[in-house]
C-alpha positions in Angstrom: 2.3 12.4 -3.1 1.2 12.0 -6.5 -2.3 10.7 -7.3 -4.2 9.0 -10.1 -5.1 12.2 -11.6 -1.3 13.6 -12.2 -0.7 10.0 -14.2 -4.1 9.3 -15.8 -4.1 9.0 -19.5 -7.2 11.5 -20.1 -7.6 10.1 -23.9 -10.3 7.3 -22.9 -12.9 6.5 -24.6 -16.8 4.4 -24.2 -18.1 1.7 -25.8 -22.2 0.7 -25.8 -22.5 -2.4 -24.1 -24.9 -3.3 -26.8 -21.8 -2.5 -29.1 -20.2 -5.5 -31.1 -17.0 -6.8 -30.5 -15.9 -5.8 -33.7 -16.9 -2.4 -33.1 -14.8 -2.5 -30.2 -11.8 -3.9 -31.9 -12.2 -1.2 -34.8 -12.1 1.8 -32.0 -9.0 0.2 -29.9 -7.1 0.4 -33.2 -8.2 3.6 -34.1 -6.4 5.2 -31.4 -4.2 2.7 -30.1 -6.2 1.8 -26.4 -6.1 -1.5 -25.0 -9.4 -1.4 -23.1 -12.4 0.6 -23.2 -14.9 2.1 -20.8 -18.2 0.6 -21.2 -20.6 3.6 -20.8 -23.6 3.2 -18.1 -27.1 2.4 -19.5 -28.4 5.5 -16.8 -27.2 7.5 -14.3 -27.2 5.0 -11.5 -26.2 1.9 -13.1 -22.2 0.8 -12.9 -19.4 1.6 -15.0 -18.0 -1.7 -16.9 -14.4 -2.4 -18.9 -13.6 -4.3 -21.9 -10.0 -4.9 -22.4 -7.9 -6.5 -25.5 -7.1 -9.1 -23.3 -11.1 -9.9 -22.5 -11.1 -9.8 -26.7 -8.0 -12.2 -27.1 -9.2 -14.7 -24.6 -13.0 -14.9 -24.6 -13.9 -14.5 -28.1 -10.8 -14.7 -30.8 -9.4 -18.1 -28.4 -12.1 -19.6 -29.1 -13.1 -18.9 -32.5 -15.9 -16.9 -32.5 -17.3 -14.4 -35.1 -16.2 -10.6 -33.2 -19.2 -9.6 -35.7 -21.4 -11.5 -33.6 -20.5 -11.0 -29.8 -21.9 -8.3 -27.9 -19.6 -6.1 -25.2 -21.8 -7.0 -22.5 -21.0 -10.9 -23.1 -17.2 -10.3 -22.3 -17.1 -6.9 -20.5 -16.5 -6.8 -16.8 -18.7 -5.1 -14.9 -19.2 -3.5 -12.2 -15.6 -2.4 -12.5 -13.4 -0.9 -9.7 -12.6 2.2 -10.3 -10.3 5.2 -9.0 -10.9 8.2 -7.1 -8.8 10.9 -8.9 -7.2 12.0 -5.7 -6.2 8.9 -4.4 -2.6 8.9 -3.7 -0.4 6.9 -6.2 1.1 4.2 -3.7 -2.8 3.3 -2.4 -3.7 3.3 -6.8 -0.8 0.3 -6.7 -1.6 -1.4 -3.8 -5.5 -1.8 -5.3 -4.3 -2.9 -8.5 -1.8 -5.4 -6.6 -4.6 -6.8 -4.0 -7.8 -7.0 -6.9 -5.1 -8.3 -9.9 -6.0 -5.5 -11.9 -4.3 -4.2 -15.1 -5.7 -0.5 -15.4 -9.0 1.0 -14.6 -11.1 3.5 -15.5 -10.3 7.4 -13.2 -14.4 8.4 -12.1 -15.1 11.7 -10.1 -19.1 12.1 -10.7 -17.8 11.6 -14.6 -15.2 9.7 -16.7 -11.9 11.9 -16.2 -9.7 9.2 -17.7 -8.2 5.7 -16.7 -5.3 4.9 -15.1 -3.0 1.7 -16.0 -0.1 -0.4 -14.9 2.2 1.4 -17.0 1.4 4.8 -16.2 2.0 3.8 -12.6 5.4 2.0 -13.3 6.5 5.2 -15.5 6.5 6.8 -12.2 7.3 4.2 -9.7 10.6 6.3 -9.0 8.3 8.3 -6.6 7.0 5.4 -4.8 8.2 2.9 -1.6 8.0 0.0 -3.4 5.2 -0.5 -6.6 7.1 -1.5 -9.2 8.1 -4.8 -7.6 4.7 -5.6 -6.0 2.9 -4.5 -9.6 6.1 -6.9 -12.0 5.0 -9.7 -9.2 1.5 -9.3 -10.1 2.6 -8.5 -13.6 4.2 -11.8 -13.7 1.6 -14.0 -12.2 -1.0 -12.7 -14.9 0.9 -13.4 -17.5 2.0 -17.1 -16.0 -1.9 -17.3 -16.5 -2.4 -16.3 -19.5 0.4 -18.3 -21.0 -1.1 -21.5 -19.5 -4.4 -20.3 -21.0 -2.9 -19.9 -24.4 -1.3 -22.9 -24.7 -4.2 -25.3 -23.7 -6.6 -23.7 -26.3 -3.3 -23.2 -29.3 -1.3 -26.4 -28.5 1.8 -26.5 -26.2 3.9 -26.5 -29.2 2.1 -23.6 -31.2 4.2 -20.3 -31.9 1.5 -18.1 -29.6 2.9 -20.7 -26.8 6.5 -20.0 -27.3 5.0 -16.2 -27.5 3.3 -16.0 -23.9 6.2 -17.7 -22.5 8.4 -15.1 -24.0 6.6 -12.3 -22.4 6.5 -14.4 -18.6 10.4 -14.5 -19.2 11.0 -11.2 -19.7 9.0 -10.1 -17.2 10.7 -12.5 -14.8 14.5 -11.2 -16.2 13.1 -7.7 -14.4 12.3 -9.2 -11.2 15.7 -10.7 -11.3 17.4 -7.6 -12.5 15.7 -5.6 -9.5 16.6 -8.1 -6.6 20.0 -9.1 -8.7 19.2 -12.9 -7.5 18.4 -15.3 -10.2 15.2 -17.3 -10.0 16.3 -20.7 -9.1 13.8 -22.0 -11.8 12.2 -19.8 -14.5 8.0 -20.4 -14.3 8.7 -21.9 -18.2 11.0 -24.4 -16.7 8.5 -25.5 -13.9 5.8 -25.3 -16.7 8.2 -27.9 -18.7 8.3 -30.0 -15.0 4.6 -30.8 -16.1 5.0 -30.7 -19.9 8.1 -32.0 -21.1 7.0 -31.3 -24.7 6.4 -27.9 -24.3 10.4 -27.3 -25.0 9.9 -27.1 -28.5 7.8 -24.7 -28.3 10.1 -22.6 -27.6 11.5 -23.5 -31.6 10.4 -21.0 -33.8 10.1 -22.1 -37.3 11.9 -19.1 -39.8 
């Protein structure tokens, strides 16, 4: 069976919790991550995790200056993390029961981090991840969508956006069980808002 350390990505890199969001934002770009391992302040204290998504949602959602939030304000932490040698079905099923999107690979020391993707890009070799991990996939991103239209406007263009990704991700499941949904989550979401339909209007 594969395990966590034949997928990890090894190229992982830590962040200060004392760090600045900028400074965070500046490394993710550098090297194109999109989360971070936030280093321990000593030898017993807990890994943490910063992720683009904890930058899009708790600090540039709501307007504040990236120059003046700290890591620790937005970081989670402790984080779960992943025993190199766990077996790549029990990696999916941890990431499917705890909703989580990657986390950082820790034997004694950082050895990498392990990620939805890198799990899906082998889900050949697995029972059944890939639909379990989309499901989950899908229900973060119903989420998020929700999130980002209360604080942008149901009828902003990062609306339409969020819903975009949902659908997609909800075309796969469909794909994979070849039955379509008998509603798409953006239709029930209209159920509630009728106006959110033109969000779904981009302007050219």
């Amino acid at each position: 069976m594969l395990t966590a350390a034949d997928v990890m990505t090894k190229d992982v890199a830590m962040i200060r919790s004392s760090a600045t969001v900028a400074e965070a934002v500046e490394l993710m770009r550098a090297r194109d991550w999109r989360a971070l391992v936030v280093d321990r302040r000593y030898q017993q204290d807990a890994y943490g995790i910063v992720t683009e998504s904890d930058i899009v949602y708790k600090v540039i959602a709501h307007g504040k200056d990236p120059n003046k939030v700290r890591v620790y304000e937005i970081m989670t932490k402790p984080c779960i993390v992943v025993n190199p040698e766990l077996g790549l079905e029990y990696v999916a099923r941890l990431f499917a029961a705890h909703h989580l999107r990657r986390a950082p690979v820790i034997s004694g020391e950082l050895l990498g981090i392990i990620s939805l993707s890198d799990i899906l890009a082998r889900s050949h070799s697995l029972e059944k991840p890939r639909s379990i991990l989309l499901e989950q996939e899908l229900q973060d991103e119903i989420k998020k969508a929700r999130i980002v239209c209360s604080e942008k406007g149901i009828n902003s263009a990062e609306c339409a956006a969020a819903w975009d990704v949902v659908e997609e991700i909800q075309a796969e499941i469909s794909h994979q069980r070849a039955a379509k949904p008998i509603k798409t989550a953006f239709e029930e979401y209209c159920n509630e808002y009728p106006e959110a339909v033109e969000a779904r209007l981009y302007e050219v």
